[in-house]
C-alpha positions as CSV (number, residue, x, y, z in Angstrom):
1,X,-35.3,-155.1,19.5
2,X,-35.9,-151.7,18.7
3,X,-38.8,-151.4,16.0
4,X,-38.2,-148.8,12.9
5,X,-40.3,-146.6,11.8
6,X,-40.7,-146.0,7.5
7,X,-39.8,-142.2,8.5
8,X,-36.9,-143.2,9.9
9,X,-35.7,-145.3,7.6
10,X,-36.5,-142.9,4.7
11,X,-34.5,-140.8,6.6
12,X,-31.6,-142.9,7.4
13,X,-31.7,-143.5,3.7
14,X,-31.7,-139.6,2.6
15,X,-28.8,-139.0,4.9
16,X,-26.9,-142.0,3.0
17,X,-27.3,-140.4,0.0
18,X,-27.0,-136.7,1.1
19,X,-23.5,-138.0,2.9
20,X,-22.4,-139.8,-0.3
21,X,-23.1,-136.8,-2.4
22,X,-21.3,-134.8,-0.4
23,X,-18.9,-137.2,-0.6
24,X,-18.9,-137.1,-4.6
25,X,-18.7,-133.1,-4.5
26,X,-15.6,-132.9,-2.1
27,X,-13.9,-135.6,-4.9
28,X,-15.0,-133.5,-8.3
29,X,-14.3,-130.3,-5.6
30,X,-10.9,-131.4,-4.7
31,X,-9.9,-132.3,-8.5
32,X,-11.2,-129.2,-9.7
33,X,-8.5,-127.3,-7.7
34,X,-6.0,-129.4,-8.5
35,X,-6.9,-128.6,-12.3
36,X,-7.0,-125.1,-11.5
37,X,-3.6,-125.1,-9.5
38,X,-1.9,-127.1,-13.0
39,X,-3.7,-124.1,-15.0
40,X,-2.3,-122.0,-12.9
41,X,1.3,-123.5,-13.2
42,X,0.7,-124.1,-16.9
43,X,0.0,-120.4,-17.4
44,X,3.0,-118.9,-15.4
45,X,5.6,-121.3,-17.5
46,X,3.2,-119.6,-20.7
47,X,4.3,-116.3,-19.6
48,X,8.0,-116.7,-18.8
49,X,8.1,-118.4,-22.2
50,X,6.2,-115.3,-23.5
51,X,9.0,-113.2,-22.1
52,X,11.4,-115.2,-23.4
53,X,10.1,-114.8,-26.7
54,X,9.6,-111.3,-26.5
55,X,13.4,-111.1,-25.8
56,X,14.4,-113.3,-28.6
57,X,12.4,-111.4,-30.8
58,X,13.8,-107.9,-29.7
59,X,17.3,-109.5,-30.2
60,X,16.0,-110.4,-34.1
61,X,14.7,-107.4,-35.1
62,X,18.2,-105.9,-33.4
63,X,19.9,-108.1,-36.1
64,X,17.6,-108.2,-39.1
65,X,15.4,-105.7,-40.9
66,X,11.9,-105.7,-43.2
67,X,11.7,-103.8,-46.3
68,X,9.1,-104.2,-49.5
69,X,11.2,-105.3,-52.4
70,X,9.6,-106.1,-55.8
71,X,10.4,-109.3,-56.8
72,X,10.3,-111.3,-60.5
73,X,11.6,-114.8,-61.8
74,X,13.7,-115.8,-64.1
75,X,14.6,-119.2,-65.7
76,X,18.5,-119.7,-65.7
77,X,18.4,-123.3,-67.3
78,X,15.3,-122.6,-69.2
79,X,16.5,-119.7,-71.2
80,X,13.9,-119.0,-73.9
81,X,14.3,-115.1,-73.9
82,X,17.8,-115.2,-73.6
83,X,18.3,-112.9,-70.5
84,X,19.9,-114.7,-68.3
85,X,23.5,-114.7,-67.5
86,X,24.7,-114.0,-71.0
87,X,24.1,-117.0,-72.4
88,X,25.1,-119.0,-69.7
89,X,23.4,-120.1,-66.9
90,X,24.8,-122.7,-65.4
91,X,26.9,-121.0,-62.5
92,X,25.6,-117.9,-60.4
93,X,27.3,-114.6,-59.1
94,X,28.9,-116.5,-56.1
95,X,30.5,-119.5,-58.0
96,X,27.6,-122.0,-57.0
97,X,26.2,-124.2,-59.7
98,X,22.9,-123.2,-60.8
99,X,21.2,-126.7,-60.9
100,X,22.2,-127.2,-57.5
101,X,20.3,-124.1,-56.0
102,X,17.5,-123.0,-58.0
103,X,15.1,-123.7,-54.6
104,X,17.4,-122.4,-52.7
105,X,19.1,-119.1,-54.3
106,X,18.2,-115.3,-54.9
107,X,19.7,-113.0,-57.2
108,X,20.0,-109.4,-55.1
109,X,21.7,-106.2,-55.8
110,X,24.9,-106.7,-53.5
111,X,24.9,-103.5,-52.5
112,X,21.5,-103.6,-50.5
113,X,22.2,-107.5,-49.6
114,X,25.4,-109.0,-49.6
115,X,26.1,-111.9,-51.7
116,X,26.3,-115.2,-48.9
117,X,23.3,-113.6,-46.7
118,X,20.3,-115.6,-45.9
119,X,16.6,-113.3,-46.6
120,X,13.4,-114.4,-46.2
121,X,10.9,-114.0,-48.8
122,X,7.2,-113.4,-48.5
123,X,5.4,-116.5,-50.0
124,X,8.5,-118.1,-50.8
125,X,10.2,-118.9,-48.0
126,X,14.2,-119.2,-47.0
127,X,16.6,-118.5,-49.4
128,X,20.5,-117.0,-49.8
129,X,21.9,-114.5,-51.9
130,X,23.9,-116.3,-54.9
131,X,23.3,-114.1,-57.9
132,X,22.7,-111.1,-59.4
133,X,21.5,-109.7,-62.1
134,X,21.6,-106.6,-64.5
135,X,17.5,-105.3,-63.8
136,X,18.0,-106.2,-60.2
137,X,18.7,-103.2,-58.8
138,X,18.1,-101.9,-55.3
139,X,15.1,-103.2,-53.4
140,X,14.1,-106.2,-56.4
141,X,14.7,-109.6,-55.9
142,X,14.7,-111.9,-58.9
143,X,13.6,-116.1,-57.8
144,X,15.9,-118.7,-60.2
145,X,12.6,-120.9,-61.5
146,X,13.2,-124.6,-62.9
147,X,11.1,-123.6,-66.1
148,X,10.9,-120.5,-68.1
149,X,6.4,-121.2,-67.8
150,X,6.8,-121.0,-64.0
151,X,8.7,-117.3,-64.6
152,X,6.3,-116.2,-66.5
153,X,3.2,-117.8,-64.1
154,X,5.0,-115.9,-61.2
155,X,5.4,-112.9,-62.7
156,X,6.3,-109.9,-60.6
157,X,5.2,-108.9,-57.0
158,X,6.0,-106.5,-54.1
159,X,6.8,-108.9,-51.2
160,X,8.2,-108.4,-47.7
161,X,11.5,-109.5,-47.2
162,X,13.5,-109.9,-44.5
163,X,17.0,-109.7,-44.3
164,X,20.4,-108.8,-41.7
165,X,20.6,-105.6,-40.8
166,X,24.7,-105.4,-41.9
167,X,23.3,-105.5,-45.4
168,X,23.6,-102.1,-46.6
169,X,20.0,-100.5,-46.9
């Protein structure tokens, strides 16, 4: 039998290791492309959904407008100045009950947004065109408010509002 010397076994046992470690790269190698080709998929999906975006965007702002309208609140079923809908405040413009849409309902001038249309409101969120009002004239916007405190406490502010483009501007 063939005797072994400790160089050669230190470096049988260094080329172990080197060949294992090599081993390890080529793994954490090979993954690391595969990551990178997902990435790479990943990012051509984010920019056809970009595009698409882009288009549905362009096809928005072809249907809707922006504008800076002043806006105020008023308290139909709180009535402690007695403003609102002479006397009565219990149905709006459009026939709809007040109680049932004080979250969800504007008052607008119907000649800049039709009466039925849905506007977005700075701060405020979603709402639809269901009253109107004998200060609300042009670019104003008056908010129906549960309480005549939370009227006052909002007071009056220029906002952007968006809104269709059929409504007259």
């Amino acid at each position: 039998m063939r005797r072994l010397y400790p160089s050669t076994i230190i470096l049988l046992i260094t080329t172990g290791i080197l060949i294992s470690l090599c081993m390890g790269v080529h793994y954490k190698i090979n993954n690391l492309e595969q990551r990178i080709s997902t990435i790479q998929d990943q990012q051509l999906m984010l920019s056809k959904d970009q595009a698409r975006l882009s288009e549905a965007v362009l096809a928005c702002l072809d249907s809707w407008q922006v504008s800076t309208f002043e806006t105020s609140a008023y308290s139909p079923l709180d009535d402690q100045n007695g403003l609102n809908s002479w006397g009565d405040g219990s149905v709006m413009y459009s026939g709809a009950a007040t109680a049932d849409n004080i979250g969800t309902a504007v008052s607008v001038d119907p000649d800049v947004i039709p009466i039925g249309s849905k506007v977005y409101i700075e701060g405020i969120g979603w709402r639809t065109a269901m009253d109107t009002g004998g200060a609300i004239d042009g670019y104003r916007l008056d908010i129906p408010m549960q309480t005549f405190d939370q009227a006052m406490e909002y007071g009056v502010k220029k906002v952007v509002v968006l809104y269709p483009k059929e409504a007259k501007s």
